[in-house]
C-alpha positions in Angstrom: 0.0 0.0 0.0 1.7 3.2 -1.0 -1.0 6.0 -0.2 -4.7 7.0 1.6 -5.6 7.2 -1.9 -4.6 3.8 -3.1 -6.5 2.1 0.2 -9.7 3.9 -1.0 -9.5 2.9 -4.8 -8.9 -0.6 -2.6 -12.1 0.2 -0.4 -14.3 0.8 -3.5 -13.3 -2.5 -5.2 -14.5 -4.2 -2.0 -17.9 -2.4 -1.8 -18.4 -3.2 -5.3 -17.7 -7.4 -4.7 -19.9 -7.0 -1.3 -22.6 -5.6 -3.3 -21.8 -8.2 -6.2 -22.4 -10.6 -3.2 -25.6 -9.5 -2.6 -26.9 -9.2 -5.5 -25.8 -13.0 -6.4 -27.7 -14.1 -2.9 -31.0 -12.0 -4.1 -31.1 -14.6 -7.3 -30.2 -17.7 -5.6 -26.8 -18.0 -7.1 -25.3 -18.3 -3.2 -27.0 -19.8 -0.9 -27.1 -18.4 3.0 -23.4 -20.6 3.9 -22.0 -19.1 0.5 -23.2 -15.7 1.3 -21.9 -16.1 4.7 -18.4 -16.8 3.5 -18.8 -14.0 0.8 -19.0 -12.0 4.0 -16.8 -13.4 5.8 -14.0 -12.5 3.1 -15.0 -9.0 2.8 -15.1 -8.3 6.7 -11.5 -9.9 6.9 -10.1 -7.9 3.7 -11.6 -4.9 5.3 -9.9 -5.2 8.9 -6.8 -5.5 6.9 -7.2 -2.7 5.0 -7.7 -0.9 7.9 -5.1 -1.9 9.9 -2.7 -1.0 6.7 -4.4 2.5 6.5 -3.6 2.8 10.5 -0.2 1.4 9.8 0.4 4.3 7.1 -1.0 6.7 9.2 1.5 6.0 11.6 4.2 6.1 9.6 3.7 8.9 8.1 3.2 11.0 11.2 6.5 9.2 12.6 8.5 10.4 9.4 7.3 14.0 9.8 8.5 13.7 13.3 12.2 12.8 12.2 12.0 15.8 9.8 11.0 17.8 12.1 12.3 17.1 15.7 12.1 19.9 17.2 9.3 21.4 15.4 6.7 21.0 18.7 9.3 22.2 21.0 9.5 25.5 19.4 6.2 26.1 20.4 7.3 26.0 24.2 10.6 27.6 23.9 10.8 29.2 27.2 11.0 33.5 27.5 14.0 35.4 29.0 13.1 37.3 32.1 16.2 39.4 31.6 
């Protein structure tokens, strides 16, 4: 996973096989154990998608930390009372 924006093209795929799922229960093509596994695959793609997204998150906030070190500390830089 490279970007937020690649894990949502990702996200949409996903909606559109749930749906495709659904639809394929509605006409009797998967029965109520199919459909359950149909589910079953989506809900467990979707947890890892999400923890990748989380993961990128992460990663990304960490590497604009090492840029940036002391970036928050500026903030608090104490005043002379001279």
């Amino acid at each position: 996973m490279g970007s937020i924006a690649e894990l949502r093209e990702e996200m949409l795929v996903l909606e559109k096989y749930w749906e495709r799922g659904i639809e394929l229960h509605s006409v009797g093509v998967l029965d109520g154990e199919e459909f359950g596994e149909w589910g079953v695959v989506c809900m467990s793609a979707m947890v890892v998608m999400g923890l990748d997204g989380m993961q990128f998150v992460i990663k990304s906030r960490l590497e604009a930390l090492a840029i940036h070190p002391l970036r928050s500390l500026v903030r608090f830089r104490p005043t002379s009372s001279l």
